[in-house]
C-alpha positions, 0 to 999 in steps of 0.5 A: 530540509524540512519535512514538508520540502522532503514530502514534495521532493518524494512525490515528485521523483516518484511522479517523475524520477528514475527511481524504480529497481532493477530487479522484478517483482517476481509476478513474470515467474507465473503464467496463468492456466487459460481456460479455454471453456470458461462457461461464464458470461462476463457480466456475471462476475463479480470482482468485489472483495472483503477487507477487514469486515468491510465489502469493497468494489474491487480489491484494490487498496490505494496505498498511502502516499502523501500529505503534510504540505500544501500542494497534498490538498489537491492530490488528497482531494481528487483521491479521496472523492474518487475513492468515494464514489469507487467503493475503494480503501485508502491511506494517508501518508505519514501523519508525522508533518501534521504532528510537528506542525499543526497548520499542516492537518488541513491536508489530511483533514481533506481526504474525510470531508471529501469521503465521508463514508469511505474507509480511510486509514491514518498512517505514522511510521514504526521508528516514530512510535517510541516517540509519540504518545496516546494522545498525538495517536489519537490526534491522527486518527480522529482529523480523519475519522480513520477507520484503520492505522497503518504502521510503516516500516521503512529502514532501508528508506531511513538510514539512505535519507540524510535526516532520516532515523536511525533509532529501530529499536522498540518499534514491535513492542509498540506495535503490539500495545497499539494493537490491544489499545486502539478500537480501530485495526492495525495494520503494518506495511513495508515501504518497497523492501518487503516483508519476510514471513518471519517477521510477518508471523511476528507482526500477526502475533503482536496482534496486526490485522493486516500486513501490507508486503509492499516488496521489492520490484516497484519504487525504490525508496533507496534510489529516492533518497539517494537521488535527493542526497548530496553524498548518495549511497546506491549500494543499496538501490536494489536491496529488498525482498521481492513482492512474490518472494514476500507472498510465498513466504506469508500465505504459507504462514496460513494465519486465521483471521490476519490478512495479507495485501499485495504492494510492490510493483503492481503496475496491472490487473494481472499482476493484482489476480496473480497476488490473489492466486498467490495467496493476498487478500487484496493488492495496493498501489501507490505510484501509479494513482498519484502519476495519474492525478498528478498528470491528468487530475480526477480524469486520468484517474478514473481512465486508469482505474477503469482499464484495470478493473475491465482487464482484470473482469477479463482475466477471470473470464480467461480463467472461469473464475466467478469472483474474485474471492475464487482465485488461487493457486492452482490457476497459475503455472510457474515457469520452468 
């Protein structure tokens, strides 16, 4: 199958398949200590946040998700305008299509000229590296005008994919000489299995700016790939670490100057302020952005995005928190 056909059969059993795992999160282990005398107007509150030197409108990354077809044109284009006019971050998927056919850059071409001034991050998986010279990296980042590079690692994805890879060696090493070559950051993401604190500290000493724990408790990229297969392996439909395991593990590491992004099962605004508590720096959502553009367009979009940034105002409000920069660990309780 071609990448391009592989890249449609994604998005559509993400948007529509029954692909999620059975285990959680994790995020239902913490209620929230509620103040009942906040003191606060809420007006007053401000939910912006910092990621890599920049002040966005609400921490709130749009994790990359799609590109290298031609149906990505629209999808990119709704959220890349929206992005825009939010203040938000966002990533591209997989820049590996566009590589192989250049006919396909249009789709990833789109998301710059509908953002000009937004930051937006290329994105290209681990395995792939070894293969790829300075000048296919730089051919990624300069269609869009990337303001980041985003690293995924993806395994478990791969070796359930029928054309998927199965070479894994090298991929640190890379990692690391892109982080002293390269002007622009980079940033490393897991694809739904998560990030250990172990291999994080190992990802922040090679020199990433920003590991994304993408954990287990979302999308199942297992049950995507063996919903697409015609011998389907799904032993490991729920392998992975849960996103508050991966949280626990990284913001102990306490590594000055490197920051940490929630993904992995994010479906509310209370889910993205316990990640804050827990230690992220922001939080990323991938499969409820495209679910709503792919439902109701640019509307349903920005309906989504508006119930979660007036929930989360709420929920710091409930806690007497000013900012959201304010939250941390001592306003959650862990249930027994």
């Amino acid at each position: 199958m071609s990448i391009q056909n592989r890249k449609k059969d994604h998005v559509s059993l993400c948007v529509s398949g029954n692909v999620n795992y059975e285990k959680t999160t994790g995020f239902e282990q913490y209620d929230f200590l509620h103040n009942a005398l906040p003191e606060i107007a809420l007006d007053d509150i401000d939910v912006s946040a910092e990621l890599l030197g920049r002040r966005f409108s609400f921490p709130l990354f749009i994790s990359s998700m799609t590109g290298g077809y031609s149906g990505a044109v629209a999808v990119n284009e709704i959220i890349a305008e929206f992005c825009e006019s939010r203040n938000l971050p966002f990533g591209v998927g997989s820049q590996r299509a566009m590589l192989e056919r250049p006919e396909e850059r249009a789709s990833f071409r789109i998301a710059r000229e509908k953002a000009p001034t937004a930051f937006i991050a290329a994105n290209i998986g681990g395995c792939q590296l070894p293969q790829l010279t300075g000048d296919d990296i730089q051919c990624m980042l300069d269609v869009i005008e990337a303001n980041a590079l985003i690293i995924h690692l993806n395994p478990l994805q791969e070796l359930m994919q029928p054309e998927g890879d199965r070479d894994f060696s090298h991929v640190l090493e890379n990692i690391e000489r892109l982080c002293r070559q390269l002007e622009v950051p980079v940033m490393v993401k897991e694809t739904g299995a998560g990030i250990s604190g172990l291999v994080a500290a190992k990802l922040y000493k090679a020199g990433a700016a920003v590991v994304d724990v993408a954990g287990a408790g979302g999308t199942s990229w297992s049950r995507v790939e063996n919903a697409r297969a015609s011998d389907p392996n799904s032993l490991f439909d729920d392998w992975g670490i849960p996103t508050v395991v991966c949280l626990e593990q990284i913001s102990a590491l306490k590594v000055p100057g490197r920051q940490l992004i929630a993904s992995g099962g994010i479906k509310n605004s209370l889910d993205i302020a316990k990640a804050l508590c827990l230690g992220a720096d922001f939080a990323a959502a991938a499969q409820p952005v495209i679910k709503a553009v792919i439902q109701d367009g640019r509307e349903g979009l920005e309906a989504w995005f508006g119930q979660l940034r007036r929930d989360f105002t709420f929920a710091l409000c409930l806690l007497g928190v000013s900012s959201a920069e304010g939250l941390n660990k001592s306003y959650l309780i862990k249930r027994q």
